[in-house]
TORSEVO-652343 format. One line per 8 residues: number of its first residue (from 1); for each residue x, y, z of N, C-alpha, C. Coordinates in steps of 0.1 Angstrom, whole numbers, plus 5000, padded with zeros to 4 digits. Layout:
// TORSEVO-652343
NUM	X:Y:Z:X:Y:Z:X:Y:Z; ...
// end
This chain:
// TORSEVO-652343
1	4693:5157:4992:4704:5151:4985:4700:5140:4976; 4690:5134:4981:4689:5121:4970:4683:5124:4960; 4677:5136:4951:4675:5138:4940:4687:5145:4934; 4698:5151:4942:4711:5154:4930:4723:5146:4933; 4721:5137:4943:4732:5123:4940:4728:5111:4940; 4717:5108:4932:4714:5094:4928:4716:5086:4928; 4735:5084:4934:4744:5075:4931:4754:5080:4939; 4760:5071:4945:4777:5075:4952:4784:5073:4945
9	4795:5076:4947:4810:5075:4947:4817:5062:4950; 4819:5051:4944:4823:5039:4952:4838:5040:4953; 4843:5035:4966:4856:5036:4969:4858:5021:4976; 4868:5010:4965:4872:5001:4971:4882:5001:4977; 4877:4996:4986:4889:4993:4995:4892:4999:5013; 4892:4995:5019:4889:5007:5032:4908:5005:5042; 4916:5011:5036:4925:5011:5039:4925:5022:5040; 4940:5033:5048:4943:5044:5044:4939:5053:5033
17	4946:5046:5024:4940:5051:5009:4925:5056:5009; 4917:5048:5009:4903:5043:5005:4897:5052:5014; 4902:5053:5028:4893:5063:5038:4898:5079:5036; 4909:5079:5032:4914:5093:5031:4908:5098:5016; 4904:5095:5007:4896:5098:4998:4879:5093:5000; 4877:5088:5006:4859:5093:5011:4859:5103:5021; 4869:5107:5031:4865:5115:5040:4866:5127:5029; 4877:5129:5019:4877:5142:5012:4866:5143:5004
25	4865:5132:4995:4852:5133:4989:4837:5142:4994; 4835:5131:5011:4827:5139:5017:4827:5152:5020; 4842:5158:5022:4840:5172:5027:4837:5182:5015; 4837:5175:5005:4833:5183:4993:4816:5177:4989; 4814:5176:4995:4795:5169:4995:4796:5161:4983; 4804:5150:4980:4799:5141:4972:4802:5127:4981; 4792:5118:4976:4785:5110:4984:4795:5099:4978; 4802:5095:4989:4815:5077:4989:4808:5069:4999
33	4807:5056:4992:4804:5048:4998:4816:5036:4997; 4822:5034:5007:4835:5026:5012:4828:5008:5014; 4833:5001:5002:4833:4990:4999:4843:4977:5006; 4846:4976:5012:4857:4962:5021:4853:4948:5019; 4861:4942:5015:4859:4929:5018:4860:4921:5033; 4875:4928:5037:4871:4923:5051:4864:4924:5058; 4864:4921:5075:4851:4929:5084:4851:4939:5092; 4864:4948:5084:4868:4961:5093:4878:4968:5084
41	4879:4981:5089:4894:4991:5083:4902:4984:5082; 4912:4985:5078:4929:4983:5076:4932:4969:5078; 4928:4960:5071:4927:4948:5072:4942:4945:5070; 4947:4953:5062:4960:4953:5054:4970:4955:5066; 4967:4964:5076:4976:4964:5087:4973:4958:5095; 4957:4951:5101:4959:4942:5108:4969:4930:5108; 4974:4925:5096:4974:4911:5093:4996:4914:5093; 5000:4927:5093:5012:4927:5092:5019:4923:5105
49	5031:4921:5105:5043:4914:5117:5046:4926:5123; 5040:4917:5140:5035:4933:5151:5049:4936:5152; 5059:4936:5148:5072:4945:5150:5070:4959:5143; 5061:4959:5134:5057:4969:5121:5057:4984:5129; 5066:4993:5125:5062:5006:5128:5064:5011:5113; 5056:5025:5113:5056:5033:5102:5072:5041:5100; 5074:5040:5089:5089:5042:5086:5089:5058:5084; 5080:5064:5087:5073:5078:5081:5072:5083:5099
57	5070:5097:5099:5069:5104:5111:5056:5102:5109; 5048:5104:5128:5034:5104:5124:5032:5118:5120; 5034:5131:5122:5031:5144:5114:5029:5143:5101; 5039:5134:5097:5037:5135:5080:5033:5121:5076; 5023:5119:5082:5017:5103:5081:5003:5106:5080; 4994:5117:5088:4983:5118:5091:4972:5117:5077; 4962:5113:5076:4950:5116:5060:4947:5129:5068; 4933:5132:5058:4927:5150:5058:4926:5152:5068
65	4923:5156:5072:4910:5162:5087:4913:5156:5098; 4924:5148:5099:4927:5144:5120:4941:5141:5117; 4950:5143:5123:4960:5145:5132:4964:5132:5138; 4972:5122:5139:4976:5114:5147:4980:5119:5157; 4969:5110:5170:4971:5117:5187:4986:5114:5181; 4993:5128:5200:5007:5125:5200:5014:5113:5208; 5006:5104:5219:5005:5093:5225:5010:5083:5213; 5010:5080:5202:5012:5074:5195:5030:5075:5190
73	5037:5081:5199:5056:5086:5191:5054:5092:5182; 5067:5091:5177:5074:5099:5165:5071:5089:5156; 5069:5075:5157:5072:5064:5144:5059:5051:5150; 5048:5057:5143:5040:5049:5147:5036:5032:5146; 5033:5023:5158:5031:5010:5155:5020:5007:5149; 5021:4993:5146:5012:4985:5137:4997:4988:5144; 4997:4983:5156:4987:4988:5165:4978:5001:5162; 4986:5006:5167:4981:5022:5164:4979:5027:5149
81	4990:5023:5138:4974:5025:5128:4965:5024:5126; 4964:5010:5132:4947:5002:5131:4937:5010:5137; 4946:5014:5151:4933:5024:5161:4932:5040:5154; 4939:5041:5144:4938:5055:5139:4927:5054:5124; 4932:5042:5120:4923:5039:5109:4904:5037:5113; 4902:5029:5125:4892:5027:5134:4885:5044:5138; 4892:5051:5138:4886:5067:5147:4889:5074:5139; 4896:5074:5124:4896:5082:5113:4880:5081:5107
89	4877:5069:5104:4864:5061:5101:4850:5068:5115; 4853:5068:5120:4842:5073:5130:4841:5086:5131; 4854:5094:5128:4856:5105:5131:4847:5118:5119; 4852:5110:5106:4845:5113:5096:4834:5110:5087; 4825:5100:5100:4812:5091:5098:4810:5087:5084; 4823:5079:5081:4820:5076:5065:4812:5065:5064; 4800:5060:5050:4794:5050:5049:4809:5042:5044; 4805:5028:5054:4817:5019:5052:4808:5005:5053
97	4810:4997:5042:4802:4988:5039:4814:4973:5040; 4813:4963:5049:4823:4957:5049:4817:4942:5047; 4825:4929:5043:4818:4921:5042:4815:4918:5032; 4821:4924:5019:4810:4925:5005:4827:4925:4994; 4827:4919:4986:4841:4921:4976:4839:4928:4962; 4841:4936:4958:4844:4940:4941:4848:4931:4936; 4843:4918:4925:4850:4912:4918:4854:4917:4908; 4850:4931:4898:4847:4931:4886:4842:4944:4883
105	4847:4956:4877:4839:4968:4875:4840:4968:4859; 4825:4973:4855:4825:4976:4839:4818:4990:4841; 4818:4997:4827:4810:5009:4823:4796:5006:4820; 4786:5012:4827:4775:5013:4830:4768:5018:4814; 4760:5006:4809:4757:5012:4798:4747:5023:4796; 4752:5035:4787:4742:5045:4784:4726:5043:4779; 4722:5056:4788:4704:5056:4781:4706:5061:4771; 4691:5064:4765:4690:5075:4754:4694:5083:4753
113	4695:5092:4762:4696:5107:4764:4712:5106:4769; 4718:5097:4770:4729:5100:4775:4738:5100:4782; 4726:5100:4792:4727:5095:4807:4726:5078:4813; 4721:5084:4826:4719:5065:4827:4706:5068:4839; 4695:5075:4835:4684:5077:4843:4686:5078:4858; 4696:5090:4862:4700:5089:4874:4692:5099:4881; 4683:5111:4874:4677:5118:4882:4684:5130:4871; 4681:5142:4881:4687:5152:4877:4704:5161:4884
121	4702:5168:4877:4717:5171:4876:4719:5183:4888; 4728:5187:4895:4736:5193:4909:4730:5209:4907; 4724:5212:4893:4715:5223:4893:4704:5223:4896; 4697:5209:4892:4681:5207:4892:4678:5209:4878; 4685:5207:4866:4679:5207:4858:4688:5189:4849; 4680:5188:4840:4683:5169:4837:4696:5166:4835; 4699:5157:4840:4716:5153:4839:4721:5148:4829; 4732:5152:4822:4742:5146:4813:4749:5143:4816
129	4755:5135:4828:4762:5131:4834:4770:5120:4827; 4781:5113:4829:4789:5098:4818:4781:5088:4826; 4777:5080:4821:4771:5067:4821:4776:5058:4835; 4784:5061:4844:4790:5058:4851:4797:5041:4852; 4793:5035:4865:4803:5022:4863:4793:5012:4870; 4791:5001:4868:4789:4988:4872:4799:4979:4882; 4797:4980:4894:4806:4970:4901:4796:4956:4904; 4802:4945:4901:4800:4930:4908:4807:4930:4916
137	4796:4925:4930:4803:4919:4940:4799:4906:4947; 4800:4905:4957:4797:4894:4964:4782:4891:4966; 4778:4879:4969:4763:4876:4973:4756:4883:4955; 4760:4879:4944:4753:4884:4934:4751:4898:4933; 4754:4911:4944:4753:4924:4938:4759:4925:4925; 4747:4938:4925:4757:4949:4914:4755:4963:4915; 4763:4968:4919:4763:4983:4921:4765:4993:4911; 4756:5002:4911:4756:5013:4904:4761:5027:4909
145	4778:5029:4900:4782:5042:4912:4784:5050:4898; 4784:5066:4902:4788:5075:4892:4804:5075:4893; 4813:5074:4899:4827:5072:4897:4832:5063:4907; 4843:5053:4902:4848:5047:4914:4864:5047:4916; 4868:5045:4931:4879:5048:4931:4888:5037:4943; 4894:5031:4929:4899:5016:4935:4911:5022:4944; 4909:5016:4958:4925:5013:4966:4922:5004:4972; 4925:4992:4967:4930:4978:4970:4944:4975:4978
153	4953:4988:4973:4963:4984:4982:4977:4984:4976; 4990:4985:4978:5001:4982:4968:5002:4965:4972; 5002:4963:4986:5008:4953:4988:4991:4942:4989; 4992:4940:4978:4976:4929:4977:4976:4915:4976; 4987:4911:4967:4986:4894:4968:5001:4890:4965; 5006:4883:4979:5014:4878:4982:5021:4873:4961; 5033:4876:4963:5039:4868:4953:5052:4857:4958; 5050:4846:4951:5064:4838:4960:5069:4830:4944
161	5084:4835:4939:5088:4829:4927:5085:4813:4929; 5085:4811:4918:5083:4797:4915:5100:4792:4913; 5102:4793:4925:5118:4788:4923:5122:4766:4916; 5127:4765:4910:5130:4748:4906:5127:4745:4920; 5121:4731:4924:5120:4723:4937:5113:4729:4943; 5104:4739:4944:5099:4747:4956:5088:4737:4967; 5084:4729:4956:5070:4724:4959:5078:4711:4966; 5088:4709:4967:5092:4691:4971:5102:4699:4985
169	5104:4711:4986:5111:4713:5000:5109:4708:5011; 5115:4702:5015:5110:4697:5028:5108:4703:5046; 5116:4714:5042:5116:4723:5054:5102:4734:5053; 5099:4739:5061:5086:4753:5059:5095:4763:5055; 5084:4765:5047:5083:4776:5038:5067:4786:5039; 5069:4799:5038:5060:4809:5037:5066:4823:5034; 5053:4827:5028:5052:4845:5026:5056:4850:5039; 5065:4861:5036:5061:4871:5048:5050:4883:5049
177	5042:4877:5043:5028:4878:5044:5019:4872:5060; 5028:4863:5061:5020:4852:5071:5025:4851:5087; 5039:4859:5084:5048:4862:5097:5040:4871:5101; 5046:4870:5118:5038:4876:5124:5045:4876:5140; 5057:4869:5146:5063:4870:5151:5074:4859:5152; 5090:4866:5163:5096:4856:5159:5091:4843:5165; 5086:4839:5178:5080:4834:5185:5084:4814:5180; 5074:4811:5167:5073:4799:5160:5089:4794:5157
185	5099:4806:5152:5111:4803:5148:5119:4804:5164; 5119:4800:5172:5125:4803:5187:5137:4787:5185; 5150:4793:5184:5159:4778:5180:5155:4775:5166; 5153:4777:5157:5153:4772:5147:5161:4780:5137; 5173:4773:5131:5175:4782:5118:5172:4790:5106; 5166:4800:5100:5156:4808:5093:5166:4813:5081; 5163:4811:5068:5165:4817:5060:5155:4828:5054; 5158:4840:5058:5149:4854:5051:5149:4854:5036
193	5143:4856:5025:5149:4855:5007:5145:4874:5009; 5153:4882:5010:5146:4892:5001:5153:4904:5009; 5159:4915:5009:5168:4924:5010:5163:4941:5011; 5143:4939:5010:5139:4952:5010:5136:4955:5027; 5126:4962:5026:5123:4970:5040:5116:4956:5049; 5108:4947:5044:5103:4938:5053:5113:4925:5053; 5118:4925:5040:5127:4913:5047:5137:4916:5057; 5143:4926:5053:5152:4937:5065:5149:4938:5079
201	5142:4938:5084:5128:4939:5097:5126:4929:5102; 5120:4919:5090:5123:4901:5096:5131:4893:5100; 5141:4899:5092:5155:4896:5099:5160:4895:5114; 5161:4908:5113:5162:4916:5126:5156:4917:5138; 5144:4906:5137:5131:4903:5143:5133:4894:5147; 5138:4880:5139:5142:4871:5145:5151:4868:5150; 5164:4875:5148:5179:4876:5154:5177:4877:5171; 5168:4887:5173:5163:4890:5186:5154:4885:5190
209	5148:4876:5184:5134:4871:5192:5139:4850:5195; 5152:4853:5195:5155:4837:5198:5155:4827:5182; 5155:4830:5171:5161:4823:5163:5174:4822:5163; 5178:4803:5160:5188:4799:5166:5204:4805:5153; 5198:4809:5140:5208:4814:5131:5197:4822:5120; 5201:4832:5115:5192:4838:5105:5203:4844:5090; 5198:4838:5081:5202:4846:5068:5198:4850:5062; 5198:4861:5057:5197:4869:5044:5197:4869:5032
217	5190:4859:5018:5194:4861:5009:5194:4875:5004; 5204:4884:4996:5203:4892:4993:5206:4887:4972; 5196:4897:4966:5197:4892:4952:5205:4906:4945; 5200:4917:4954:5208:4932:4945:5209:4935:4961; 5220:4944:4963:5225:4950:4971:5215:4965:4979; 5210:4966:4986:5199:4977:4987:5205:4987:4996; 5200:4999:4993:5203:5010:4994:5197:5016:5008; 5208:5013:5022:5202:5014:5034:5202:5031:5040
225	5192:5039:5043:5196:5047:5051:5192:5048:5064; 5195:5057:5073:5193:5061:5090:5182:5065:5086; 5169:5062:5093:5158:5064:5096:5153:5075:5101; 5166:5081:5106:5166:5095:5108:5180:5100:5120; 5187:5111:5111:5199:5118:5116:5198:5130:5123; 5202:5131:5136:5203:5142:5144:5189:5152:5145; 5179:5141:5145:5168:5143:5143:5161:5148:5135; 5163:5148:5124:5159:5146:5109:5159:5137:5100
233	5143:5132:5101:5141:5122:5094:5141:5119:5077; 5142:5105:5076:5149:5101:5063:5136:5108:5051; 5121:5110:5058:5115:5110:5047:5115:5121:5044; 5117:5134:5049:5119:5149:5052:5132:5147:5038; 5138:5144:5032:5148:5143:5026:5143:5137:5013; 5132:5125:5017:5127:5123:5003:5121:5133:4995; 5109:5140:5005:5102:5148:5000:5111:5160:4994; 5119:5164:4997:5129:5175:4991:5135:5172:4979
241	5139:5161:4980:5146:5153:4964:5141:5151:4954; 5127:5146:4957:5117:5134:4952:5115:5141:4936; 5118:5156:4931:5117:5161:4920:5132:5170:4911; 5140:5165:4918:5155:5165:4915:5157:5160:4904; 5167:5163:4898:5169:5152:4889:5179:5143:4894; 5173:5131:4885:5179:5116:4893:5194:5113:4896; 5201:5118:4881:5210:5120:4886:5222:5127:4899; 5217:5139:4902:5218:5144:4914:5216:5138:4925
249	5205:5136:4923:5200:5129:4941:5210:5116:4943; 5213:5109:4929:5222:5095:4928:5235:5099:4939; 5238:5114:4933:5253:5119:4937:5253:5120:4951; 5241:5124:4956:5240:5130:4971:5234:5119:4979; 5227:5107:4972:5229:5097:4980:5240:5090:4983; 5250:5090:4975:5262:5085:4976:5273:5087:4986; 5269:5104:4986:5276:5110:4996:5271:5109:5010; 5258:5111:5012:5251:5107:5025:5254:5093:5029
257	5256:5082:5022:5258:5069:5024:5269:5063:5030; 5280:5075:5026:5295:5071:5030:5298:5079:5043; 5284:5085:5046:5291:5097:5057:5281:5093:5066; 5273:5084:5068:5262:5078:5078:5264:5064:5079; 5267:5058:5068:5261:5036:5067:5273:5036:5064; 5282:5028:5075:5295:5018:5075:5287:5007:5060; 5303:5004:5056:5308:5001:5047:5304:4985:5051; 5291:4975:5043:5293:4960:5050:5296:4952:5039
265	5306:4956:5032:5312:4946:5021:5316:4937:5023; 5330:4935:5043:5334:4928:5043:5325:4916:5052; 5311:4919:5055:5300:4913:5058:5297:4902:5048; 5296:4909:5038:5288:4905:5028:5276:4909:5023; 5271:4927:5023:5265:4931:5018:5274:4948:5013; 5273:4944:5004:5279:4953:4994:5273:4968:4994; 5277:4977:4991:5278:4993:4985:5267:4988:4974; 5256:4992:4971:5249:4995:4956:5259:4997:4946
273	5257:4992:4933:5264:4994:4922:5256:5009:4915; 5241:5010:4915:5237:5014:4914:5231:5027:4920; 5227:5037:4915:5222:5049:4923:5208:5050:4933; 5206:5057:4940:5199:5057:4953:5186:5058:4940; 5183:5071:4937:5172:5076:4936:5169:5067:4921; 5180:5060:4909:5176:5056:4897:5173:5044:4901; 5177:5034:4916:5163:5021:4919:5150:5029:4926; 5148:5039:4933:5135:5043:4936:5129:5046:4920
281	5131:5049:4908:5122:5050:4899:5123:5035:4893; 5130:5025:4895:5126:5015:4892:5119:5003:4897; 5117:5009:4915:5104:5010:4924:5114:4999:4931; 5122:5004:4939:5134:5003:4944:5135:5004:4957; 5127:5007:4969:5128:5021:4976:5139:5018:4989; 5146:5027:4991:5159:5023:5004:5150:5015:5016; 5164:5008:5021:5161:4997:5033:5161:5012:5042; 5154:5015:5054:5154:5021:5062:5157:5012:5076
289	5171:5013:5083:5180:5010:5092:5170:5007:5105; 5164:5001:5108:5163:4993:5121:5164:4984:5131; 5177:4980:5129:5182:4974:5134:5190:4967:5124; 5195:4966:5111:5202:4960:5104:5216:4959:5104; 5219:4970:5102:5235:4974:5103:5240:4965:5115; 5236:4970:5124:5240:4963:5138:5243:4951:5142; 5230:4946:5135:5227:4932:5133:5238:4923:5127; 5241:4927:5114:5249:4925:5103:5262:4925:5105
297	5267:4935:5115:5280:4936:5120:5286:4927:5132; 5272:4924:5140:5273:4916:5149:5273:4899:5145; 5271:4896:5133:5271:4885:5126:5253:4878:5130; 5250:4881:5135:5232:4876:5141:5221:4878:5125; 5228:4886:5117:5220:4885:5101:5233:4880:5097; 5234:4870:5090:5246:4865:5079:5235:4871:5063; 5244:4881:5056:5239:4882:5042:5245:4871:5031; 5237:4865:5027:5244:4851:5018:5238:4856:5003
305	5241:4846:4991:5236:4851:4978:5218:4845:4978; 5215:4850:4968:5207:4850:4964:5199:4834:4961; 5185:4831:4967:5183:4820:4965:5176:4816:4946; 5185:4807:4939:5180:4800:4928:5174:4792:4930; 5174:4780:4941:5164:4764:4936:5164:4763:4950; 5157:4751:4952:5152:4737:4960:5156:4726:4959; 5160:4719:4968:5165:4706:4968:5168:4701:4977; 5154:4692:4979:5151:4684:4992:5150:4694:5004
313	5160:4691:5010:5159:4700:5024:5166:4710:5026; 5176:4713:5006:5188:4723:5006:5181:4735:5001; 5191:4745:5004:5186:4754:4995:5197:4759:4986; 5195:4759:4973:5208:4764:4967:5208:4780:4964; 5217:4781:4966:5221:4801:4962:5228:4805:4952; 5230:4815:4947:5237:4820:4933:5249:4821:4934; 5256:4818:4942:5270:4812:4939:5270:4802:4941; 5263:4790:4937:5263:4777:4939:5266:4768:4954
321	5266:4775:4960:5267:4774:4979:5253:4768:4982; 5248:4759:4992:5241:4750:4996:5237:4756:5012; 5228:4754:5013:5222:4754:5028:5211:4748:5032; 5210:4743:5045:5202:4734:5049:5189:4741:5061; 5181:4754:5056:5180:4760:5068:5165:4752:5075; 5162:4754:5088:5149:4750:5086:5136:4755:5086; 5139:4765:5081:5126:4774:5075:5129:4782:5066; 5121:4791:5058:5124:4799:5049:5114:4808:5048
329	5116:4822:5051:5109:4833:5049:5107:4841:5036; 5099:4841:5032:5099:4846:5017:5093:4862:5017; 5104:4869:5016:5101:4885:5016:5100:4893:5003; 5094:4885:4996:5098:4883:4978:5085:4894:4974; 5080:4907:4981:5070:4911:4978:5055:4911:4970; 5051:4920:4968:5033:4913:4964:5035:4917:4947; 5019:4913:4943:5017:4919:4930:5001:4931:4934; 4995:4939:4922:4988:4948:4928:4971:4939:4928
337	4971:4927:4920:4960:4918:4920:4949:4928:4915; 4953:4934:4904:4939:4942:4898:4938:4934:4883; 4939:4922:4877:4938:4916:4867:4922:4914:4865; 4917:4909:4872:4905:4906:4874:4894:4915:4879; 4897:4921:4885:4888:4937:4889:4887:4943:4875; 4898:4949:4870:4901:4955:4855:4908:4959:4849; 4916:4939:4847:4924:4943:4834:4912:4937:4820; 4905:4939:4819:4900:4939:4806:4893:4956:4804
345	4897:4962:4811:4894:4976:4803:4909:4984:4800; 4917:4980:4800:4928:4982:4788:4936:4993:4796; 4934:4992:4814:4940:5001:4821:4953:4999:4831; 4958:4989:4827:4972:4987:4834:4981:4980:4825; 4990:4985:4828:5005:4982:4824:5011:4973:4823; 5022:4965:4819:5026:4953:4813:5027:4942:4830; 5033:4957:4838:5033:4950:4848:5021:4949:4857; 5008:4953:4859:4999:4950:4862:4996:4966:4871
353	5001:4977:4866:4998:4988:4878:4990:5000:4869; 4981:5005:4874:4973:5015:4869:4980:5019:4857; 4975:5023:4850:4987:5036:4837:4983:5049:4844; 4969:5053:4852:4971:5071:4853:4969:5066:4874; 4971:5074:4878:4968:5076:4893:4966:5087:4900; 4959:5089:4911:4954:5101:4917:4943:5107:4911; 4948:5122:4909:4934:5125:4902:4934:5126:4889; 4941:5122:4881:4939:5116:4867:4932:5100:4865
361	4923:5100:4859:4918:5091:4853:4921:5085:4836; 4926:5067:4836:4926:5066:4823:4919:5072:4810; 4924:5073:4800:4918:5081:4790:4907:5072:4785; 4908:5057:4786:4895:5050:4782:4888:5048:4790; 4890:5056:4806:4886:5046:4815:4877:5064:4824; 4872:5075:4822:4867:5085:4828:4860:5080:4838; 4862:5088:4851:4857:5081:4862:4865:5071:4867; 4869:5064:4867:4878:5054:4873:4890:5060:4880
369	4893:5058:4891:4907:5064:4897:4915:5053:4906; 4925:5059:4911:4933:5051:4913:4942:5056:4928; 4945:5048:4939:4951:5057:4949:4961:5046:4956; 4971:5048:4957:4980:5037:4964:4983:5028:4962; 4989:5029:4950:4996:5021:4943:5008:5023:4937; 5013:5031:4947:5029:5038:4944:5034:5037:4952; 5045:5039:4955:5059:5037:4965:5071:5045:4969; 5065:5057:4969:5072:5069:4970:5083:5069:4980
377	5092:5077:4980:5104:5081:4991:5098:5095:5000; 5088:5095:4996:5081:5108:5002:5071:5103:5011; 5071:5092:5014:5060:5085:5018:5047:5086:5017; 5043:5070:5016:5030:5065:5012:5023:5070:5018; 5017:5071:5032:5008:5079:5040:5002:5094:5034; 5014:5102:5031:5020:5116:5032:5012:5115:5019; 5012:5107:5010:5012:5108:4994:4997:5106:4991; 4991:5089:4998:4979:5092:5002:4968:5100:5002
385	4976:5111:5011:4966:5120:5015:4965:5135:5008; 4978:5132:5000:4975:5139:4988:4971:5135:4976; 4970:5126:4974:4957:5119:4962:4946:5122:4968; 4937:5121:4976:4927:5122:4985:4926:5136:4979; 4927:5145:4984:4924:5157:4983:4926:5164:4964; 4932:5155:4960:4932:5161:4945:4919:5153:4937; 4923:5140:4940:4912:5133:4934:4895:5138:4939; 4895:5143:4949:4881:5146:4956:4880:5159:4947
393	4890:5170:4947:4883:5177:4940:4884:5175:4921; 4891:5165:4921:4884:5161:4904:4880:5155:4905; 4870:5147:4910:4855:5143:4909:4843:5155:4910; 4851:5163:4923:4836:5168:4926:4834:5178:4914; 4846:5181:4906:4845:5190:4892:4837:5186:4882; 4842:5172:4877:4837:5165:4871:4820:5160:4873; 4819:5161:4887:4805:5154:4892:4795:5167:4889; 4802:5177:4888:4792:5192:4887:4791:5195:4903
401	4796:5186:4917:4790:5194:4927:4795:5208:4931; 4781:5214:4937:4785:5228:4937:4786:5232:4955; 4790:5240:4956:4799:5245:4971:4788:5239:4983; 4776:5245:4975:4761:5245:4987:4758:5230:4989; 4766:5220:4986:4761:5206:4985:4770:5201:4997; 4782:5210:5002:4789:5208:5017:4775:5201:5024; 4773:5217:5025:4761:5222:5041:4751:5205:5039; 4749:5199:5026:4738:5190:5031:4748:5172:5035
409	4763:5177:5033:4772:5162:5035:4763:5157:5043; 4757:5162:5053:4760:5149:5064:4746:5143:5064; 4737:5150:5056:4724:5147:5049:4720:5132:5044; 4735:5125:5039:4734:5114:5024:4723:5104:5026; 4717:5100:5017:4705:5085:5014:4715:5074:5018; 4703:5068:5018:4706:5052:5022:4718:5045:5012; 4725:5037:5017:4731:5031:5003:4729:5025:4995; 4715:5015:5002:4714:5004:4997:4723:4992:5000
417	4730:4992:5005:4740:4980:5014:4737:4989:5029; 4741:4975:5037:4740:4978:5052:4754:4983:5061; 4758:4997:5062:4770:5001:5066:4772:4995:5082; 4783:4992:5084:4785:4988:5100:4789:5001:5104; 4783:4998:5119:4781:5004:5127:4800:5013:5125; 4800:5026:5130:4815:5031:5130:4821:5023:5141; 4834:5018:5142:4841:5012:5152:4840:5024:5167; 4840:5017:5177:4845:5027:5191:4855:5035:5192
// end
């Protein structure tokens, strides 16, 4: 193998994403080598609030080639992805290189001929392969891969508005990035900012875990459904819709909404003005009910407006109402932090998100891909692991590998970086 892949496949990132496209890569014999900054898989799930279960069935959660044991329920924990991401990784002996960061990928400048003196080509005769890509990383590397394929993550760097006063508050303040149990908040009054799936959760988390009052800023009204009805789940419904037209699905979430989720207007969280499925295209995605409603009804979540400023020890809200809480949880979601990786190759969006994903690659950008950085109602896992398997085989098209290059997968060269050992 190391005279017809000269070079791997770099895949940042060793999340779901990142491992479910090197195991497919591999099963199509082209050579991924799994780049991490941290010092293990799923670093992304280690670090989440151990209430966390997957809002997704495990069946329709699993990557390629393994199956989430059934020991693990219907609605898997934080826990147990991590141990699945751990034995996904072992299972499909990927090279996983951890310890080492991508600061920076560029296009690998062309030789003479064409190429970039990588050997020869998946026939045996000289390669004209694209020039491939240059990654900077850590400790001064620089890596030389024939395609790479960034999954850093959707949820990558904490965002927290720069609300007026923020910096002179005098109560604690943090991301819910940093939560992690109700535990620290035990008696203390907690303001939540934020109305999606995690601030929803944190709520709910602390109402029960001995916080002494908790509120809700809510800024838009979100679109809650049952997590699953008469034993059919909510995402089984995404996936069915998810190519509807929007209007439709708007109509039939409406109806589903009034025939499952009581009415919490007189709470203080409103009916959506807006349609189900036209906030999922404006990356919207429904609160999924775990404990909310209940919560909400029981008064243990108060939904209040929306926080505008800081001041001193108050917090002011958009109807001009004051509160004094003494903490504040900021569920104000992330950004995708690819500015510096590569926004100077002219490949993301105003708002900072790929322009092509899966197995499309930008038009200036051949070879570069993109996996998990969407937010489907079909779920993320589910979605995952179908990028994986499309993007694997448009590389391996693109790479020229041919069928007989399987039989030597488990063959691959050295990396050149030092893989850790596969987890137990």
């Amino acid at each position: 193998m190391s005279s017809t892949q000269p070079r791997p496949v770099y895949v940042i990132g060793a999340g779901p994403g990142g491992l479910a496209v090197a195991a497919a890569l591999r099963a199509r014999g082209v050579r991924a080598v799994v780049v991490e900054k941290s010092d293990g898989v799923g670093a992304s799930w280690r670090g989440h609030y151990a209430r966390l279960h997957l809002h997704t069935t495990r069946r329709l959660s699993a990557l390629p080639g393994l199956a989430m044991p059934r020991r693990f329920g219907r609605w898997v924990s934080r826990d147990d992805v991590v141990r699945y991401l751990e034995k996904y990784a072992e299972f499909h002996e990927l090279e996983l290189v951890t310890g080492v960061e991508v600061t920076r990928i560029e296009r690998a400048p062309a030789t003479a001929d064409g190429g970039d003196g990588g050997g020869a080509g998946s026939d045996g005769t000289a390669s004209t392969e694209e020039p491939g890509w240059l990654l900077h990383a850590s400790g001064g590397r620089v890596l030389a891969g024939r395609a790479v394929v960034v999954a850093t993550g959707f949820n990558h760097t904490p965002r927290l508005p720069d609300w007026p006063g923020r910096d002179a508050y005098t109560g604690a303040l943090a991301h819910a990035a940093a939560y992690r149990d109700p535990k620290p908040y035990e008696g203390r009054d907690v303001l939540v900012v934020g109305a999606g799936n995690t601030g929803a959760e944190i709520a709910v988390d602390l109402a029960e875990g001995g916080a002494a009052r908790v509120r809700l800023a809510v800024r838009t009204a979100p679109h809650i459904v049952r997590r699953s009805t008469a034993g059919w789940p909510a995402q089984r419904t995404g996936i069915l819709v998810r190519r509807l037209p929007v209007r439709l699905v708007d109509r039939l979430g409406a109806l589903t909404a009034k025939a499952s989720v009581p009415d919490l207007t007189a709470y203080g969280l409103p009916r959506p003005e807006s349609g189900l499925y036209s906030r999922v295209r404006q990356g919207a995605i429904p609160v999924q009910d775990v404990g909310l409603i209940a919560a909400v009804r029981a008064g243990t979540v108060e939904p209040v407006a929306a926080v505008e400023a800081f001041d001193g020890a108050e917090v002011v809200l958009a109807d001009g109402s004051r509160i004094t809480p003494d903490a504040v949880v900021a569920a104000t979601g992330y950004r995708r932090g690819l500015e510096g990786l590569i926004g100077h190759l002219g490949v993301l969006d105003e708002r900072g998100r790929p322009l092509a994903h899966g197995r499309r690659s930008p038009a200036q950008a051949p070879g570069l891909y993109f996996t998990g950085f969407t937010n489907p109602i079909s779920g993320m896992f589910r979605e995952m692991a179908l990028d994986a398997e499309k993007i694997a085989k448009a590389l391996a098209r693109r790479l020229g590998v041919r069928a007989e290059a399987r039989r030597a997968a488990a063959h691959l060269p050295d990396t050149g970086l030092r893989p850790v050992d596969p987890p137990a």
